[in-house]
C-alpha positions in Angstrom: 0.0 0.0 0.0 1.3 3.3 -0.9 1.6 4.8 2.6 3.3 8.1 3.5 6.0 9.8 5.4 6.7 10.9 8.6 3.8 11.4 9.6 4.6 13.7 12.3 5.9 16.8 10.5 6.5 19.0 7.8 5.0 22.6 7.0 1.6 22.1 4.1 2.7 21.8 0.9 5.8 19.9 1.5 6.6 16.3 2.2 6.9 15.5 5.5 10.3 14.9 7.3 11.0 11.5 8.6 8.8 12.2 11.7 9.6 11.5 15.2 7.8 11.7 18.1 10.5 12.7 20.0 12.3 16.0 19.9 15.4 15.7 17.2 18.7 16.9 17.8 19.6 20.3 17.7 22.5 21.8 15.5 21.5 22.7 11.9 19.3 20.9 8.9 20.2 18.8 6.3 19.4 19.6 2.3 16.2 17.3 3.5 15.3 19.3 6.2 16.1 17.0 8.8 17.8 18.3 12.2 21.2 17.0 13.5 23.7 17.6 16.2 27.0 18.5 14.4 30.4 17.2 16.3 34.1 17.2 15.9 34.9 16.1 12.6 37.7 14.3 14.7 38.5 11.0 13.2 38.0 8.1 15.4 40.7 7.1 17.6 41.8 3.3 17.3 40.5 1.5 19.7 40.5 -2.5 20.6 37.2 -4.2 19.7 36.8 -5.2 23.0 34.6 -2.5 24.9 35.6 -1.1 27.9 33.6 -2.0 30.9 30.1 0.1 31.7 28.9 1.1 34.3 26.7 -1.1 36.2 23.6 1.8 36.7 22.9 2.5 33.8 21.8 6.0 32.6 18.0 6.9 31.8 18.9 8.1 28.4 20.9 6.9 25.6 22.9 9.8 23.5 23.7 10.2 20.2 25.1 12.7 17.5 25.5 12.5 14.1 28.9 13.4 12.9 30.2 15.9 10.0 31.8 13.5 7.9 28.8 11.7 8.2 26.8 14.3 7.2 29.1 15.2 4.4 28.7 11.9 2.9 24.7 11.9 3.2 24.6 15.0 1.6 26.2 13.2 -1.9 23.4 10.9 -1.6 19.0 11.3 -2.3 17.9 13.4 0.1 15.4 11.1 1.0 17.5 8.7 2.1 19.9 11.1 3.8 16.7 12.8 5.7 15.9 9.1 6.7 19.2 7.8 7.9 19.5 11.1 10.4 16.5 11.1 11.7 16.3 7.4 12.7 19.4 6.7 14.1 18.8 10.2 16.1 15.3 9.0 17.0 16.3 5.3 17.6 20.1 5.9 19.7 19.3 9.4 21.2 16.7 10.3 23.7 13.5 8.4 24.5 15.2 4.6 25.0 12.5 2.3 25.2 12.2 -1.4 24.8 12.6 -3.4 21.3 9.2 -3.6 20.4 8.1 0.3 21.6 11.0 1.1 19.2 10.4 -0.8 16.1 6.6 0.1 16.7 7.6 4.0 16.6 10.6 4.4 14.5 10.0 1.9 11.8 6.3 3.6 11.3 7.3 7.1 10.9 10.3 5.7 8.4 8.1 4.0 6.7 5.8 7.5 6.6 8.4 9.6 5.4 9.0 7.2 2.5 5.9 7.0 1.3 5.0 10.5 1.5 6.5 10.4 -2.0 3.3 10.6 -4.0 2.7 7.6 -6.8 5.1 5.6 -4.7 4.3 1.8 -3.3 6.2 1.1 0.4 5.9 -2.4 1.6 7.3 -3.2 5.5 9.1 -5.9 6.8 9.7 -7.1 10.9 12.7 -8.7 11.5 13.2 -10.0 8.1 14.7 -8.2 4.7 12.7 -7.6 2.0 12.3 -11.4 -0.5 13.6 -9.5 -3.1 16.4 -7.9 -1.1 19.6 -8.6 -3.5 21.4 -11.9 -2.1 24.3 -10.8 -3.5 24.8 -7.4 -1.1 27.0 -8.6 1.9 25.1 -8.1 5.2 26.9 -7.8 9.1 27.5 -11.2 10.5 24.9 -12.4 13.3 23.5 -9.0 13.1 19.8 -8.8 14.2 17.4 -7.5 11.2 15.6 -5.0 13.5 13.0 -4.1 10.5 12.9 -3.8 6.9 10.6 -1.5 3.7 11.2 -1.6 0.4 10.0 1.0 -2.0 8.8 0.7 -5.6 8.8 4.2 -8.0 8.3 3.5 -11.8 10.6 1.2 -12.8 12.9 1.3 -9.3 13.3 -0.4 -6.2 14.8 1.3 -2.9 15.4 -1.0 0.1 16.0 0.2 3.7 17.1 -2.4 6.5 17.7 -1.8 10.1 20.0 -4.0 11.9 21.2 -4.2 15.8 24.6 -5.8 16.8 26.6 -5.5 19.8 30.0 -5.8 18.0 31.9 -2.4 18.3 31.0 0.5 15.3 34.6 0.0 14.0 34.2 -3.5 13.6 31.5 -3.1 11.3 32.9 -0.4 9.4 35.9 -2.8 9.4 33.8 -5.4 7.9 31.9 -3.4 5.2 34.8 -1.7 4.3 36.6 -5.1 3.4 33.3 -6.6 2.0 32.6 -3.9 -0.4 36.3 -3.7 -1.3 35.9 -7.3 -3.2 34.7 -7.6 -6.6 32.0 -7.1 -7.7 31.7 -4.1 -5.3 33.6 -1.0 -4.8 33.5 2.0 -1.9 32.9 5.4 -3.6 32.9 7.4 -0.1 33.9 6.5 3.3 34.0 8.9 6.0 34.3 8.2 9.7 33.5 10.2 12.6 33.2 10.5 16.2 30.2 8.6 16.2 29.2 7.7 12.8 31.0 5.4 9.7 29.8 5.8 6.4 30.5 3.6 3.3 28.6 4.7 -0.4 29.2 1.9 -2.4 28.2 0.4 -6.0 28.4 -2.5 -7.9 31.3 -2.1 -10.8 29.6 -4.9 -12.7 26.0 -3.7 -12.5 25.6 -0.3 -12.5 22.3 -0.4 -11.6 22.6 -1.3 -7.7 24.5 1.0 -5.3 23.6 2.2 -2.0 25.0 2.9 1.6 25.5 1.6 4.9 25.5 4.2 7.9 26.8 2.4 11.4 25.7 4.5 14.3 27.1 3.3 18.0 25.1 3.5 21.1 26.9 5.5 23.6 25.5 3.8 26.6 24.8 0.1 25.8 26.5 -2.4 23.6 24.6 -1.9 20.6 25.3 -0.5 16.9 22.7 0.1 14.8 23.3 -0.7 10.7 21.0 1.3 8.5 21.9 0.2 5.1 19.9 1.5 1.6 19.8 -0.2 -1.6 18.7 1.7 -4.8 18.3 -1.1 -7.7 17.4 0.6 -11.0 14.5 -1.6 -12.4 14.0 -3.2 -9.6 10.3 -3.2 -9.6 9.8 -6.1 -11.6 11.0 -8.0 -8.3 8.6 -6.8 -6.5 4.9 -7.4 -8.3 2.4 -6.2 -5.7 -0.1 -8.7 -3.9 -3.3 -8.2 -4.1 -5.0 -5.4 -2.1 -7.2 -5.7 0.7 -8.2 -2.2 2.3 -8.8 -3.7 5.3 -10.6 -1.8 8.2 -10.3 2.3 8.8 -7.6 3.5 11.4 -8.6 6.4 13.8 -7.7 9.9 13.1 -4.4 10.9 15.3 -5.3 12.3 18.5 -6.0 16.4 18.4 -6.7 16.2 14.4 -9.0 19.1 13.7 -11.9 17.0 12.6 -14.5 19.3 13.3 -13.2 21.8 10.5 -11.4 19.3 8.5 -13.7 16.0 7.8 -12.3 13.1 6.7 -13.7 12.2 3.5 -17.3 10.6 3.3 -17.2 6.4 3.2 -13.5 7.0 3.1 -10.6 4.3 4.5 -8.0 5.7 6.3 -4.7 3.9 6.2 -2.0 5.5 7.6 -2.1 8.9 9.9 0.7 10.9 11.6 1.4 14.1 13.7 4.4 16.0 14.8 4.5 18.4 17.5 6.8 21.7 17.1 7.1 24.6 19.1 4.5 26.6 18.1 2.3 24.2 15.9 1.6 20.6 15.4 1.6 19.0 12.0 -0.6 16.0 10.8 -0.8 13.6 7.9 -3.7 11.6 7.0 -3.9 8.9 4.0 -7.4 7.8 2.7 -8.7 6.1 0.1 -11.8 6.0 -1.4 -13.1 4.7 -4.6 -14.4 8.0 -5.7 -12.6 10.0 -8.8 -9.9 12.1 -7.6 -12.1 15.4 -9.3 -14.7 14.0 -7.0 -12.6 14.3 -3.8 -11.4 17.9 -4.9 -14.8 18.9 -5.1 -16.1 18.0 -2.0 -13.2 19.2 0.1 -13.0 22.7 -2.3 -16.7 23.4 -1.2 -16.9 22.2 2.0 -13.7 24.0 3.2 -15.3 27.1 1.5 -18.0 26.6 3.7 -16.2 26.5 6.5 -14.6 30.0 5.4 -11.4 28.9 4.6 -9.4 30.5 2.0 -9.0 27.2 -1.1 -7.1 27.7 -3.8 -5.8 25.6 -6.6 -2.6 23.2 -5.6 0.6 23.2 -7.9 -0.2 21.3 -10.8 3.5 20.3 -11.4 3.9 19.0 -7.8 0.6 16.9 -8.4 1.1 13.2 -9.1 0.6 11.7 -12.5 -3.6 12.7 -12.8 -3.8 14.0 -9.7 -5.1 17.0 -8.5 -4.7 19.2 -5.3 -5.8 22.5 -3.4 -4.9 24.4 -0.6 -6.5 25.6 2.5 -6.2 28.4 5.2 -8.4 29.9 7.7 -8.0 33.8 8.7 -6.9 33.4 11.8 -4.5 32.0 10.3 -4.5 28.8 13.0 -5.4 26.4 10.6 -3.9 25.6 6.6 -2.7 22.8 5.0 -3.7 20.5 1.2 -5.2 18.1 0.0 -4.1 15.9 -2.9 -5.7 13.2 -4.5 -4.0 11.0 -6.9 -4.7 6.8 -7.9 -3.8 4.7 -5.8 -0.4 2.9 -6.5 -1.5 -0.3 -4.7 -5.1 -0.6 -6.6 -5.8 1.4 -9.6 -10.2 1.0 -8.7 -9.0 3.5 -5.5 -8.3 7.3 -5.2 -5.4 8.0 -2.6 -5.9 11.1 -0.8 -3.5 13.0 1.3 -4.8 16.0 4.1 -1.9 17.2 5.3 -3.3 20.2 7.9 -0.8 22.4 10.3 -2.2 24.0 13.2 -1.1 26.7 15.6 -0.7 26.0 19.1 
């Protein structure tokens, strides 16, 4: 099903950021608009692979930062991706801890949210397992722990995302992956290490269709490092032929969603549904679908919103998907604005996707 990104963030009108419930990192924004916490760009002092012994209390939070050479190295790469990567491992290592299954329950949703916020775009999700069609060929951490998995299908591509936990030491498995993608087929194209980040970019020499990159975060109070390795494969959709659809029941709106002034669309499903709370305004996505025409849905929400007294005008026709349409809202106060885009649905071409993103003030 073609769900949608972070579903906790982003201002109307643009895609929304890999969203977290918790607060990100502060320090500056990446070219995807995600926040990080820039450190010495201090290469990493050798250390044995043994680690040291902790502390026997441990501390209430886990930290993390995101190095500059890291960052460098994620800024040559999608955006997307980059945006994704930095947000996780922020989300997932910094403040907030929790047990396994709170984590994968809140992280892996709101990645799998930001990916799919990419109109026309099919996301499928994985626990614990990589994608089938996950290339065999891609070395992968040994003994590592596949904490969850998505692969996403655009045209004629395939991107993969997997999420691994080991507790082997960050430099071992930048060791590893930098001997692993140092063997034919394979070669590195970037590594950078930092303080508390590796980064390898690699690509295949004899298939230049499949590259990616594998970004090894360390946990700076437990023995864990967290893998977050991407995979674009160029034509990769064929390999991943979509099952056939079943809606299945409607999800609640998120908690505080404006329903009163902005319905939900009549006999509509809703599938996937996300906020984000900011300083001075909370964001929310919602995804429906309906089996109404995509003119239809326009309609009703253009009138009804006008009703309402909200300002609609027509959405950007080049930032619509292929047949969609889309309009945008705001009241006068102005505490309320935000689109509405409605588009077919990648999963089931009988159903209309349509996407309310709404920002209110606080």
């Amino acid at each position: 099903m073609a769900e949608h990104p972070n579903p906790e963030e982003t201002p109307p009108g643009e895609p929304l950021d890999a969203g977290a419930p918790q607060e990100q990192p502060r320090g500056g924004v990446t070219p995807g608009g995600y926040e990080y916490t820039v450190v010495s760009d201090t290469a990493d002092e050798e250390r044995p692979s043994e680690r040291p012994e902790r502390q026997a209390e441990p501390r209430p939070r886990r930290t993390f930062s995101l190095g500059l050479p890291a960052l460098i190295a994620l800024a040559l790469i999608p955006a997307i991706v980059a945006g994704v990567a930095v947000w996780f491992l922020a989300d997932m290592l910094g403040a907030g801890g929790g047990d396994d299954d709170e984590r994968l329950e809140r992280n892996v949703a709101n990645v799998v949210n930001a990916f799919t916020q990419q109109q026309g775009a099919r996301t499928v999700r994985y626990e614990g397992q990589v994608p089938p069609s996950f290339p065999d060929d891609i070395p992968q951490y040994p003994g590592a722990r596949v904490v969850s998995s998505l692969v996403q299908v655009r045209g004629d591509d395939a991107q993969y995302i997997v999420v691994y936990d080991t507790e082997d030491t960050r430099q071992d498995v930048g060791n590893y992956f930098a001997e692993a993608f140092a063997e034919d087929p394979w070669q590195v194209e970037i590594e950078q290490v930092g303080r508390e980040s590796t980064v390898q970019q690699f690509s295949n020499i004899e298939d230049a269709d499949v590259s990616g990159i594998v970004l090894a975060v360390e946990s700076l109070e437990d023995e864990t490092t967290t893998i977050f390795m991407s995979v674009q494969v160029v034509g990769g959709a064929s390999d991943n032929e979509p099952e056939d659809f079943e809606p299945g029941a409607s999800k609640p709106l998120p908690a505080g969603f404006p329903g009163d002034d902005i319905p939900q669309y009549p006999d509509s499903i809703l599938i996937e549904s996300a906020y984000q709370k900011q300083p001075n305004a909370t964001q929310y996505l919602i995804s429906l679908i309906t089996r109404d025409d995509p003119g239809d849905v326009i309609d009703y929400y253009r009138e009804t919103l006008e009703e309402r007294g909200f300002t609609v005008e027509d959405g950007d026709p080049e930032q619509n998907p292929e047949g969609g349409e889309s309009i945008t809202f705001a009241s006068t106060d102005p505490e309320l604005s935000g689109s509405v885009t409605a588009f077919e649905f990648a999963d089931d071409e009988n159903y209309t996707q349509v996407d309310v993103q709404v920002q209110t003030a606080d």
